[in-house]
Backbone as a ProteinNet text record, in pm:
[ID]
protein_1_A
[PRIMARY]
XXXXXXXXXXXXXXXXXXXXXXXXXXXXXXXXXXXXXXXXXXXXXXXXXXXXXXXXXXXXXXXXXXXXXXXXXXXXXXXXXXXXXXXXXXXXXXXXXXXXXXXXXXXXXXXXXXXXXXXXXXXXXXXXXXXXXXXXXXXXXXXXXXXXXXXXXXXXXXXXXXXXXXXXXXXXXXXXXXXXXXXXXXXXXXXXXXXXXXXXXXXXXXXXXXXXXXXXXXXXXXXXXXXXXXXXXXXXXXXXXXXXXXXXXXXXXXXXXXXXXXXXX
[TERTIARY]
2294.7	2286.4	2152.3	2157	2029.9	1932	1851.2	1748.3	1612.1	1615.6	1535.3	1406.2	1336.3	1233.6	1185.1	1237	1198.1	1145.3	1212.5	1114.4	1016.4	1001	918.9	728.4	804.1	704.4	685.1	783.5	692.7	555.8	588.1	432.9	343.1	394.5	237	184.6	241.6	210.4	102.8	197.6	115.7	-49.6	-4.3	-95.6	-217.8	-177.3	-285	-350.3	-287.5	-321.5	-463.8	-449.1	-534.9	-647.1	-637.7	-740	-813.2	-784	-839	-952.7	-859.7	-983	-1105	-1059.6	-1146.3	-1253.2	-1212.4	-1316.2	-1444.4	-1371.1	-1474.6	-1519.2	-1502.5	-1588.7	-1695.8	-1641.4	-1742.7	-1879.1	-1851.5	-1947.6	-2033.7	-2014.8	-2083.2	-2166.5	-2076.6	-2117.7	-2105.7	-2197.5	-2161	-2184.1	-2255.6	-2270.9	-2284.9	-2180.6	-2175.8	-2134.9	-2154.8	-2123.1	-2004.9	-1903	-1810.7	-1719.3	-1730.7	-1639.7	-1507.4	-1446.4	-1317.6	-1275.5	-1342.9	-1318	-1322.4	-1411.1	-1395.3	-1281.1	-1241.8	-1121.8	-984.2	-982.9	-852.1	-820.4	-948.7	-1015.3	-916.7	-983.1	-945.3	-764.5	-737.3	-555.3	-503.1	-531.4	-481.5	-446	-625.2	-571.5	-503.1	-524.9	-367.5	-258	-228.4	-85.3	-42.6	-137.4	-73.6	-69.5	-140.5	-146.2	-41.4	-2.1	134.6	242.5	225.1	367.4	488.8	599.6	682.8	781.6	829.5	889.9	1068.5	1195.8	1270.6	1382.5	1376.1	1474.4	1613.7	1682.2	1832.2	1864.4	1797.6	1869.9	1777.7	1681.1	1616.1	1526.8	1439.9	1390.8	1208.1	1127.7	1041.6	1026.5	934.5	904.1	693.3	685.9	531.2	517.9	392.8	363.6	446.4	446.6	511.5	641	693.6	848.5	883.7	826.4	913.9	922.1	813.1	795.4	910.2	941.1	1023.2	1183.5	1162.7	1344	1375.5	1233.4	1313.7	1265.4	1308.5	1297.5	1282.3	1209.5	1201.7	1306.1	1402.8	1442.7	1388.4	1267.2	1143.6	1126.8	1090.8	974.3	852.9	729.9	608.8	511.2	528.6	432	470.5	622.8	644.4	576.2	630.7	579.2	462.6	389.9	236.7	164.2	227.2	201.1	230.7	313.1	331.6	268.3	222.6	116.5	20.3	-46.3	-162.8	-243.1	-183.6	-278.3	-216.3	-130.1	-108.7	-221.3	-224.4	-346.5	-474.3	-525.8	-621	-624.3	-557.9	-541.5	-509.4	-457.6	-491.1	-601.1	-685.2	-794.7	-921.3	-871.4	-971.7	-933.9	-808.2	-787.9	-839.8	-842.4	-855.2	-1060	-1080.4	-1230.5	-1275.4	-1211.5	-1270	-1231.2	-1109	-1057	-1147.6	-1200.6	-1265.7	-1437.2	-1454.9	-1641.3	-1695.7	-1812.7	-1828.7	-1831.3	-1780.4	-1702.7	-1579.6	-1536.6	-1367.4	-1317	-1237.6	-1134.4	-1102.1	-1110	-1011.2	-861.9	-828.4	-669.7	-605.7	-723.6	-626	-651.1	-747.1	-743.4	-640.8	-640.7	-456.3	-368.9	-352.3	-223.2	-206.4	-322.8	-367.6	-292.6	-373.6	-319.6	-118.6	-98.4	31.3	140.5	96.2	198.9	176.5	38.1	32.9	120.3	134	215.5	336.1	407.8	559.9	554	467.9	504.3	537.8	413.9	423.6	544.3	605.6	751.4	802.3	785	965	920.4	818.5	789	882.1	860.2	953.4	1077.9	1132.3	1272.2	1325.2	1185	1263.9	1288.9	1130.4	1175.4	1296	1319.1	1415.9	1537.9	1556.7	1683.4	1648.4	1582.2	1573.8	1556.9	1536	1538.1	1722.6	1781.6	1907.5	2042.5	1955.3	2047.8	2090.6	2200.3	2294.7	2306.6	2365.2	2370.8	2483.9	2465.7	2597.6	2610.5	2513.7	2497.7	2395.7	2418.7	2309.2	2208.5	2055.4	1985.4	1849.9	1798.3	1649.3	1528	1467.1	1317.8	1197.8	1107.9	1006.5	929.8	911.7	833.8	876.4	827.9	880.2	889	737.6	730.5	834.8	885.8	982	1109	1112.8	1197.9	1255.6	1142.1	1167	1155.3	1077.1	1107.9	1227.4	1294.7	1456	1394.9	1296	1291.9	1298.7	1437	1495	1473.1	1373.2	1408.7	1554.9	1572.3	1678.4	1608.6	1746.7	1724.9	1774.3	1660.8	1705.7	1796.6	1938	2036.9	2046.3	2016.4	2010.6	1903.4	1799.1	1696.2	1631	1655.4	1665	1559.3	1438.5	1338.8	1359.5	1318.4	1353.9	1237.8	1117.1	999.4	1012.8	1049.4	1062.5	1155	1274.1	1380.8	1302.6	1253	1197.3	1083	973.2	861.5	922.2	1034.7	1098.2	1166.7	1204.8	1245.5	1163.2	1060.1	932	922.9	838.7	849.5	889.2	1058.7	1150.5	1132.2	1126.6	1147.4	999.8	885.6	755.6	778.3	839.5	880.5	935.5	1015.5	1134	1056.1	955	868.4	760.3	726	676.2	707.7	851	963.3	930.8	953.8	987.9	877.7	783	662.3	608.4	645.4	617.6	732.2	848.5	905.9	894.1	844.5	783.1	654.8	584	485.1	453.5	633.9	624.7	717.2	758.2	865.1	771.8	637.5	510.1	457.9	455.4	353.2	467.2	569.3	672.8	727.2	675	764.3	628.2	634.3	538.5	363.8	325.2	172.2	177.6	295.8	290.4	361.1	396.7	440.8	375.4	392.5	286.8	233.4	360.2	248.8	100.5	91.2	-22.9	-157	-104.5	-171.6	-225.9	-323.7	-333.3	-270	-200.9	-126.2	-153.3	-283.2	-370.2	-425.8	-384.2	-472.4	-589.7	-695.4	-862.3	-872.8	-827.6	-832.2	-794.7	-668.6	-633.5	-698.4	-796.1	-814.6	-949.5	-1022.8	-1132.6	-1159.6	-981.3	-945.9	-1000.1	-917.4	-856.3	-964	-1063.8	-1209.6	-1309.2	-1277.8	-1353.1	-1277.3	-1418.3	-1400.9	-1273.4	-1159.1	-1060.3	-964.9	-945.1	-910.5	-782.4	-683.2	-577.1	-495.1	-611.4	-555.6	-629.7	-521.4	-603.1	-651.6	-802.5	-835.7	-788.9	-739.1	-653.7	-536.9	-466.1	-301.3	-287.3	-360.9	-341.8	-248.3	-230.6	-98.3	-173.9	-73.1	-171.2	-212.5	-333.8	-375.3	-312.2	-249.2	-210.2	-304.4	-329.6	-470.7	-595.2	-607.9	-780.2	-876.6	-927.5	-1059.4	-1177.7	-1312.3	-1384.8	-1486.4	-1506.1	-1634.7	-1742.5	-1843.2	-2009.3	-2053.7	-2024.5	-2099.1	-2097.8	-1959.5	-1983.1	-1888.7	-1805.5	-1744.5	-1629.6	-1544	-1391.6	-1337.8	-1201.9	-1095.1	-981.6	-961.4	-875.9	-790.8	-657	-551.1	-613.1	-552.9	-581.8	-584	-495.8	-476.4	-486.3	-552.5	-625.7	-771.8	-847.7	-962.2	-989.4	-862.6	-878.6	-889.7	-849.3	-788	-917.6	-1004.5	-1141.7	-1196.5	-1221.8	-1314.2	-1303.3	-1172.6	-1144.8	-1191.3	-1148.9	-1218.3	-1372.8	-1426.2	-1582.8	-1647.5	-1546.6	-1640.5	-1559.5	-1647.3	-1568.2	-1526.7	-1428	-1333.1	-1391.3	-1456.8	-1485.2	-1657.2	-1753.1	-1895	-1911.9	-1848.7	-1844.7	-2008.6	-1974.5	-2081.2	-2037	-2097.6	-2071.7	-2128.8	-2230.7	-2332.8	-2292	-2280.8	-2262.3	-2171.5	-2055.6	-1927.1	-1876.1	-1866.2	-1812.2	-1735	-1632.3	-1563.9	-1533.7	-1548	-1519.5	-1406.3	-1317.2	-1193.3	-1202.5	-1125.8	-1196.2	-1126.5	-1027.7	-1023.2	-957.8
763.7	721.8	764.1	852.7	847.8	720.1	801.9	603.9	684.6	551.7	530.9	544.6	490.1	480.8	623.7	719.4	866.8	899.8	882	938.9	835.2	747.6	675.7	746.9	775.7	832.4	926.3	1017.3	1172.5	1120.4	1051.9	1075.6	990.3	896.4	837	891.1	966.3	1108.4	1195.5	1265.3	1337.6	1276.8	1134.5	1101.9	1085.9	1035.9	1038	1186.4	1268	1416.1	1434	1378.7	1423.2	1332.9	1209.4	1149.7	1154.1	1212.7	1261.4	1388.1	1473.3	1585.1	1561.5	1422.7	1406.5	1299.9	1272.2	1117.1	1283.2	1389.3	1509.7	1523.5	1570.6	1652.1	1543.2	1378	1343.2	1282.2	1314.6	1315	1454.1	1525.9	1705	1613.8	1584	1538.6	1403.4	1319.3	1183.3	1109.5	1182	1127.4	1244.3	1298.6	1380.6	1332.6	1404.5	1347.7	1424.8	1521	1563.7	1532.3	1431.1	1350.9	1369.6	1353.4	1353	1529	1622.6	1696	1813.9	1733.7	1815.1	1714.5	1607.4	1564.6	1663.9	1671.8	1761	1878	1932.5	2067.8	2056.4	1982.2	1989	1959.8	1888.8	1851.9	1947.4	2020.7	2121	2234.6	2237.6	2320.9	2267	2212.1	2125.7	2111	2096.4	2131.4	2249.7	2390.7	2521.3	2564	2503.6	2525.1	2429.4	2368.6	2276.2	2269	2319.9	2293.7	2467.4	2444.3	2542.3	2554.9	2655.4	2633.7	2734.7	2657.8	2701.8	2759	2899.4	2943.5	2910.8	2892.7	2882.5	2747.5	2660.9	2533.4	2476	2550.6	2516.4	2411.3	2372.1	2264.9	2292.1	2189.3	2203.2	2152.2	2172.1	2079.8	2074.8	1972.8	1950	1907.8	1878.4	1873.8	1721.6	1594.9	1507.7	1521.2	1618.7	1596.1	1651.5	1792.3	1901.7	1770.8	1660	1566.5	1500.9	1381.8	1339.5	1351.8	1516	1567.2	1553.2	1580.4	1544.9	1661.2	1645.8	1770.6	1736.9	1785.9	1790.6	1871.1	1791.8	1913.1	1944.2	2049.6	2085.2	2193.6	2287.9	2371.1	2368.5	2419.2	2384.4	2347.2	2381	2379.6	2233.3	2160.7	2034.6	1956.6	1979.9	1872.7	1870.4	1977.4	1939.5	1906.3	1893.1	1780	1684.2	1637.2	1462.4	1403.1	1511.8	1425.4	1488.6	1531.4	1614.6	1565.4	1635.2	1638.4	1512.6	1436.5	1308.5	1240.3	1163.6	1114.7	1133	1235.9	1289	1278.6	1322.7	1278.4	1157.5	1074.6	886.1	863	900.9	805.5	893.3	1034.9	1089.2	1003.9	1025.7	923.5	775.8	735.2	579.1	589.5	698.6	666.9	713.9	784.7	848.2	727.9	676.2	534.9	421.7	413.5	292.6	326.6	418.1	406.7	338.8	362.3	273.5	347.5	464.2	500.2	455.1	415.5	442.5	341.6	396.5	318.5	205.2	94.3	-44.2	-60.3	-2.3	26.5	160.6	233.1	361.2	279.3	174	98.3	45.2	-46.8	-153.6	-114.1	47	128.4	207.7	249.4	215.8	117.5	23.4	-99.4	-127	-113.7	-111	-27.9	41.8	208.2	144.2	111.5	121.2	-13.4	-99.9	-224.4	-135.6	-106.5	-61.7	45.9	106.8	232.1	147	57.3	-68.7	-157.6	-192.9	-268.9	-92.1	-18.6	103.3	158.3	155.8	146	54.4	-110.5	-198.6	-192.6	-126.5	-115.1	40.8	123.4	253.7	219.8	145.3	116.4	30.4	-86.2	-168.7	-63.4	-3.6	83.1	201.1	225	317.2	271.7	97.1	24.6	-23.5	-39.7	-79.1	27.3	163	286.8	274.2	289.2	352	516.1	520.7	691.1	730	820.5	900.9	799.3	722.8	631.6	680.7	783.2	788.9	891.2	910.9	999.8	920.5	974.8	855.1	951.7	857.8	902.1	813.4	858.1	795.5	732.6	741.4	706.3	758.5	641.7	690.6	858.8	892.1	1037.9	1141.2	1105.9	1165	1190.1	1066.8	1048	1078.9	1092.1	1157.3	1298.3	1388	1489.5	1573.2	1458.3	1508.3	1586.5	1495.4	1530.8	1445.4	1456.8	1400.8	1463.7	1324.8	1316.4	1337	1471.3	1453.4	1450.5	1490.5	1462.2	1628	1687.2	1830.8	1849.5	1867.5	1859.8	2035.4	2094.1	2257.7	2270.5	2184.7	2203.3	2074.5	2051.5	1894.1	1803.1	1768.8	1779.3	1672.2	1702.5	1575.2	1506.4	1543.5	1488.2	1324.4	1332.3	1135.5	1066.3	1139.6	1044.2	1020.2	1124.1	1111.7	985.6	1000.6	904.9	778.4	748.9	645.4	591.7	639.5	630.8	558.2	693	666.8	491.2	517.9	341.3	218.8	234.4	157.2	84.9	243.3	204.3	165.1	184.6	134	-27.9	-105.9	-231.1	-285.3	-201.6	-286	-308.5	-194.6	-189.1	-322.6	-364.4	-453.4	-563.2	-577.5	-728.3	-744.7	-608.7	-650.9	-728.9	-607.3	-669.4	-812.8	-841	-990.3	-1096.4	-1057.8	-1095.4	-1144.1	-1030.6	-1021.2	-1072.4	-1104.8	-1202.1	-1321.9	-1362.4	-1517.9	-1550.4	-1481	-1485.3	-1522.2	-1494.9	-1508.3	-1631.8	-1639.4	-1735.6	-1886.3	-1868.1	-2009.5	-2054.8	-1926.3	-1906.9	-1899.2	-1795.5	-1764.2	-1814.6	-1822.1	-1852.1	-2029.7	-2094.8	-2215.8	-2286.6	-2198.9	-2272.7	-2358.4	-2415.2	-2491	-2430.4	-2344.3	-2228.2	-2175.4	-2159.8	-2112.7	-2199.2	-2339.9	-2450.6	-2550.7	-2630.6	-2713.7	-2821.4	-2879.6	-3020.7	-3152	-3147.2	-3221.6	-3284	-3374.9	-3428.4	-3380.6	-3417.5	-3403.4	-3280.4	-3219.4	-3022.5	-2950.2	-3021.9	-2946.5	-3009.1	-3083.2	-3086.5	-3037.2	-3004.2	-2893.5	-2742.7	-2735.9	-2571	-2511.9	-2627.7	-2603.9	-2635.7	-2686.4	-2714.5	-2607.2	-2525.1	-2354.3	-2263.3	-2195.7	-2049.9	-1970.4	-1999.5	-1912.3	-1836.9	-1724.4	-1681.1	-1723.1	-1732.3	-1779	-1880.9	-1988.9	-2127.2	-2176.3	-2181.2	-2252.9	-2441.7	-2453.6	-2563.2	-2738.5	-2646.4	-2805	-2794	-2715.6	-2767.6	-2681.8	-2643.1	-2649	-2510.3	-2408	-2318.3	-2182.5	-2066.1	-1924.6	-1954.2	-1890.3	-1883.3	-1778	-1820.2	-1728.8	-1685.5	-1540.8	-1506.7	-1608.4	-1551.5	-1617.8	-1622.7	-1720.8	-1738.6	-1793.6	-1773	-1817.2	-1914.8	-2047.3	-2139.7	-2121.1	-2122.7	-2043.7	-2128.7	-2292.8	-2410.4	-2334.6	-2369.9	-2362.6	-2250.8	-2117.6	-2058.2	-2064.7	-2153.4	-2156.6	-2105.1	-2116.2	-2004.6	-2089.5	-2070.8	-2179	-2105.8	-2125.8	-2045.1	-2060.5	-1995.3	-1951.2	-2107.9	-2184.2	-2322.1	-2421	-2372.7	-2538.2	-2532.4	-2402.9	-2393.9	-2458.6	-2429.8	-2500.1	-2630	-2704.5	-2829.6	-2890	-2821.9	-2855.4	-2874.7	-2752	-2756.5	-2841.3	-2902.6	-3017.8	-3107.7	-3174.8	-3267.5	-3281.4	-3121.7	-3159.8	-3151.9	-3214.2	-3193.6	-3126.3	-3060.3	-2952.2	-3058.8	-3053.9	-3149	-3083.2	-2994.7	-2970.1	-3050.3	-2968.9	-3017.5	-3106.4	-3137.1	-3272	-3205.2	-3090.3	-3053.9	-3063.2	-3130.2	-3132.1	-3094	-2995.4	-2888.5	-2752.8	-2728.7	-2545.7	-2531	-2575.9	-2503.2	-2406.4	-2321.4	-2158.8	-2082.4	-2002	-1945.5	-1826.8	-1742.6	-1602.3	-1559.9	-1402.3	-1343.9	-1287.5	-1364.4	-1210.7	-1086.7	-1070.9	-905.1	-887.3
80.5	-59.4	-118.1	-218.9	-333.1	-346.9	-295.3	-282.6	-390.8	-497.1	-594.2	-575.3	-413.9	-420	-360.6	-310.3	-309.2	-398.2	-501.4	-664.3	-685.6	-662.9	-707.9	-598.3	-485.3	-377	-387.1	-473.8	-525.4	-563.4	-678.1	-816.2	-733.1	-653.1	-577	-499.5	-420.1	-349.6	-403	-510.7	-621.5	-650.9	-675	-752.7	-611.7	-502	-409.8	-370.5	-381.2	-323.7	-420.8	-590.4	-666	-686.3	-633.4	-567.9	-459.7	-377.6	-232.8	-291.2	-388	-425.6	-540.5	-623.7	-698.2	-599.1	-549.2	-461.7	-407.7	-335.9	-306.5	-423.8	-484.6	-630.1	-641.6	-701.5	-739.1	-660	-510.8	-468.3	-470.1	-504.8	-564.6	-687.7	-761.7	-967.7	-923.6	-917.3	-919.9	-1038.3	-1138	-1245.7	-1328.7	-1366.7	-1474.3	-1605.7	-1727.8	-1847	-1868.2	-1792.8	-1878.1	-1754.6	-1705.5	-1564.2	-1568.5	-1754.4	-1780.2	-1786.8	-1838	-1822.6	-1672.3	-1576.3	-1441.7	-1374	-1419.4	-1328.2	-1360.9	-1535.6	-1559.3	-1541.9	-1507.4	-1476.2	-1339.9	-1225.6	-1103.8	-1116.7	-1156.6	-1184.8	-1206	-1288	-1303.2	-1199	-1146.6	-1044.2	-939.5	-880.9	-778.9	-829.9	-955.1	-977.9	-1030.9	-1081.8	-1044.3	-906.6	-786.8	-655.7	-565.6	-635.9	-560.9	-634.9	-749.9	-785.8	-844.7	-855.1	-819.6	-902.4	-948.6	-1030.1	-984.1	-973.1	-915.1	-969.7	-1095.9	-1128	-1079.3	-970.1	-963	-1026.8	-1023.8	-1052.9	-1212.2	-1214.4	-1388.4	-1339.8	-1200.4	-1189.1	-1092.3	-1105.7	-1070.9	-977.7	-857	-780.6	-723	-668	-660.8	-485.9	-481.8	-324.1	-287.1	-358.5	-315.2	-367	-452.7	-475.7	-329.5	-332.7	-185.2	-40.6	-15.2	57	56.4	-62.1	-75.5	-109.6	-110.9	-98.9	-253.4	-376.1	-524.7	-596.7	-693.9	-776.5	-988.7	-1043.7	-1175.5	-1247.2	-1377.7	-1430.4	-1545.7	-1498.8	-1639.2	-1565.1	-1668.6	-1652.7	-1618.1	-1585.2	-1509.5	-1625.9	-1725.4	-1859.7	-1913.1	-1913.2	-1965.9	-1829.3	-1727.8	-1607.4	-1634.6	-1669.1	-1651	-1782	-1889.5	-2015.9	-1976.2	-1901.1	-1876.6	-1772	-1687.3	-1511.6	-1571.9	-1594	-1650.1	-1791.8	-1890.7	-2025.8	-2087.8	-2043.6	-2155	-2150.4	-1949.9	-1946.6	-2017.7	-2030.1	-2087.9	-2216.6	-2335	-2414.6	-2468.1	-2394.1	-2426.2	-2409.5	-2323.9	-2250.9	-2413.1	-2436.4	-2519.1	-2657.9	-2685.2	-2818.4	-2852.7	-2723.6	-2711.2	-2765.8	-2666.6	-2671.6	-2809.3	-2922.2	-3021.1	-3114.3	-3086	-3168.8	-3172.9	-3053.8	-3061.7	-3008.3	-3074.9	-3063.2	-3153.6	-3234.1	-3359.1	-3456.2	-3471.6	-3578	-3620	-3497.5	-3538.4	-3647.6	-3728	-3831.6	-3774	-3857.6	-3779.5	-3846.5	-3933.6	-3954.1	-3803	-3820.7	-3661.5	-3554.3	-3509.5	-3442.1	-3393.7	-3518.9	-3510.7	-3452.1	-3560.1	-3534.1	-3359.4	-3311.4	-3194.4	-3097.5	-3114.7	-3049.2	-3012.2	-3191.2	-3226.3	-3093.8	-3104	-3086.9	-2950.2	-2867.8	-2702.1	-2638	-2721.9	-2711.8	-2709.1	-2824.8	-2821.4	-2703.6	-2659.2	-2586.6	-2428	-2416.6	-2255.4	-2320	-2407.9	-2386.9	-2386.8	-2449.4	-2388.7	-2247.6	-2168.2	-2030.9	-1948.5	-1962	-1945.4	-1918.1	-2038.2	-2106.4	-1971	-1930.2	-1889.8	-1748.5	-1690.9	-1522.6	-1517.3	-1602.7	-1598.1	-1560.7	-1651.2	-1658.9	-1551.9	-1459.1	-1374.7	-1229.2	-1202.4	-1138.7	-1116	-1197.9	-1189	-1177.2	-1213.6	-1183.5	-1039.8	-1065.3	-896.1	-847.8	-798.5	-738.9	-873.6	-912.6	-960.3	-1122.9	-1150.8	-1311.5	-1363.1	-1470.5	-1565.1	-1461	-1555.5	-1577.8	-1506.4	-1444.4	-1350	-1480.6	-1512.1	-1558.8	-1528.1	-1506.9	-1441.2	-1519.6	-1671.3	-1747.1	-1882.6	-1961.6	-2120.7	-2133.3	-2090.2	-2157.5	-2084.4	-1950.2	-1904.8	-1964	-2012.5	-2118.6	-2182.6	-2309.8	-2465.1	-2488.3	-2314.3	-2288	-2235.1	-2150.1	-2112.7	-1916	-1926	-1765.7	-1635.3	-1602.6	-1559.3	-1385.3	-1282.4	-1151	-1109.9	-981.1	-877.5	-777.3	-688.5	-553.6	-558.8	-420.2	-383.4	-283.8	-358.4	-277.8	-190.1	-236.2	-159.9	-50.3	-55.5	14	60.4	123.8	177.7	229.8	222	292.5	371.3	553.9	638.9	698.6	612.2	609.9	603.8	466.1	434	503.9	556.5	670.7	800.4	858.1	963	960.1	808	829.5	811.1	756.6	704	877.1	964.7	1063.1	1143.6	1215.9	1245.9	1238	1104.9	1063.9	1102.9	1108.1	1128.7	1288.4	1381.5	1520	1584.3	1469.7	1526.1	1485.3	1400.2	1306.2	1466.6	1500.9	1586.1	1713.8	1748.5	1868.8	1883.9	1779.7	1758	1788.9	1719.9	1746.4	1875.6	1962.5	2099.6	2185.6	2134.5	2228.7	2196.5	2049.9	2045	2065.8	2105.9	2196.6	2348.1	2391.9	2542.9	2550	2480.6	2481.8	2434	2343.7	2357.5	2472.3	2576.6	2714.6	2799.2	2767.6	2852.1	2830.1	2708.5	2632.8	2676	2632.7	2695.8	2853.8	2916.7	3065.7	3170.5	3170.6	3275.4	3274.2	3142.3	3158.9	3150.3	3134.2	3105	3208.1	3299.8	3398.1	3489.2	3581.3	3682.4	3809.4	3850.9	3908.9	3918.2	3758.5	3714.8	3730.1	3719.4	3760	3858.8	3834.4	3973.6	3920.2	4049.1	4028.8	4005.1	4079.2	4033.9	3901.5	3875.9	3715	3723.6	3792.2	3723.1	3746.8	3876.5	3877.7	3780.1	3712.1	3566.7	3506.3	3471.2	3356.3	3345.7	3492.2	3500.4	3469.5	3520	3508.7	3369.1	3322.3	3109.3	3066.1	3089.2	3067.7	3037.1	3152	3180.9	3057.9	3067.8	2974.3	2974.2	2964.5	3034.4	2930.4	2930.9	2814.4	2836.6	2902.3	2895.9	2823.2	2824.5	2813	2650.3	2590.4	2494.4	2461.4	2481.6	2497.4	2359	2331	2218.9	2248.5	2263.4	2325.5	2462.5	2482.1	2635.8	2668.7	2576.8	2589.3	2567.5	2584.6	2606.6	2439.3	2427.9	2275.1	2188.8	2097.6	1978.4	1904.3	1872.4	1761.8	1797.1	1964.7	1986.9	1964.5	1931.8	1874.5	1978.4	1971.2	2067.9	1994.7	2048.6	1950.2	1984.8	1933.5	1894.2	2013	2037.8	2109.6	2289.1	2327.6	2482.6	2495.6	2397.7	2415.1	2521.7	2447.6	2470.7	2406.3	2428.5	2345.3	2287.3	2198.4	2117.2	2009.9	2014.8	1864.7	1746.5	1670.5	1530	1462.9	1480.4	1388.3	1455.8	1599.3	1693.3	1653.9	1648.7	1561.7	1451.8	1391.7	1195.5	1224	1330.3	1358.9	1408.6	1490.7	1533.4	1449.8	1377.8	1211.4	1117	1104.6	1036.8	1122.4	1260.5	1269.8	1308.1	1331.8	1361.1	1471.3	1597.9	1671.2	1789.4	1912.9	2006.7	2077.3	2130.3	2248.3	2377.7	2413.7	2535.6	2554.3	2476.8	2477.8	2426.4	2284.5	2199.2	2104.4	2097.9	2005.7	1841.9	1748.9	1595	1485	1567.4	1467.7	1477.3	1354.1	1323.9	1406.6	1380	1484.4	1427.8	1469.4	1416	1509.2	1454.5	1562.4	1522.7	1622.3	1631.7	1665.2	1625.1	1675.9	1750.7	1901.7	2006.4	2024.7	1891.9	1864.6	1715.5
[MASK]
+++++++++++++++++++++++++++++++++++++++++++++++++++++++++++++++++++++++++++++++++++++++++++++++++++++++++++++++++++++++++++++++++++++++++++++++++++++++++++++++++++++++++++++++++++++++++++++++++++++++++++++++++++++++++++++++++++++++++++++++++++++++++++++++++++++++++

């Protein structure tokens, strides 16, 4: 199935690729006065250097579309008025609008227009959020829009980049389950058994006394997210700590100054 959020991972893509090269530059210019103009400077060139333009099908593509398996249906000159020079031209309008020259009627009107433009924003993800496969036209943004450039999916050329990382993902998610599976099999079975223990009352309660990373000293069980206390360094869970700290004082030393606890990873 056509999944929505592919396009949505082109332009953040995009948009990270052209942050990675501006974060370089402006350590070259870290304080330049024409900042706005060497960022669009640089945009530019990353998107005549990544992006493509694909006579058979009338469509464009960029370094995170070819990624995400999507495709523009624009030409390279519209795509790059709408990721490119719009920005630029808002941020220049905005700043000539509102210096202390600016008109307070173009102001308003200003104001006006950027309100209606963020509700038909609203109005476009709404409606590009609720699209299905094979319903209607996906656009990413007003200006996509009112231009008629309309996100696909590259059905001729398929990229198996994003299934694979999307995969990837999945079976590292599940790898996880397991192992924290297998270490609450530990944490309920084997480290809590009596085996592990002396049978003895006062021997256990010497054992659990000692530094032991195993055992956590307020309930007595392997420690979840261990923590170590500053006083006589024991090891205690994430929310038997909180439980100390609230009441104050260490249950092992019976120390009630500056109790603090550390993560021992």
């Amino acid at each position: 199935m056509e999944s929505r959020v592919t396009h949505l991972d082109s332009s953040s893509l995009d948009h990270e690729l052209r942050e990675t090269f501006w974060k370089q530059l402006q350590s070259v210019f870290p304080d330049s006065r024409f900042e706005d103009e060497l960022k669009v400077v640089l945009d530019t060139l990353i998107f005549v250097c990544a992006s493509k333009y694909i006579p058979m099908n009338g469509s464009t593509s960029t370094y995170g579309s070819r990624l995400s398996g999507t495709l523009f249906k624009a030409r390279r000159r519209t795509l790059y008025l709408i990721t490119i020079l719009s920005g630029y031209a808002r941020k220049k309008l905005s700043h000539l609008l509102f210096s202390t020259n600016g008109h307070p009627l173009s102001q308003k009107c200003y104001r006006v227009l950027k309100i209606l433009y963020d509700l038909f924003d609203f109005y476009n993800i709404s409606l590009f959020l609720s699209s299905s496969q094979g319903t209607g036209k996906k656009y990413l943004s007003p200006l996509h829009r009112i231009l008629n450039v309309e996100s696909v999916s590259d059905i001729t050329n398929p990229s198996t980049y994003y299934q694979e990382t999307m995969m990837g993902a999945t079976e590292y998610q599940n790898r996880q389950l397991l192992w924290n599976a297998i270490l609450e099999l530990f944490n309920n079975t084997l480290l809590t058994s009596s085996r592990f223990y002396l049978t003895n009352g006062s021997k256990q309660k010497e054992v659990v006394r000692s530094s032991n990373k195993d055992v956590c000293h307020e309930c007595q069980n392997f420690p979840c997210n261990p923590y170590r206390i500053s006083c006589c360094h024991n090891y205690y869970c994430y929310i038997c700590s909180l439980k100390v700290l609230k009441r104050g004082e260490c249950p092992v030393c019976k120390e009630s100054n500056n109790l603090k606890f550390t993560p021992l990873y």
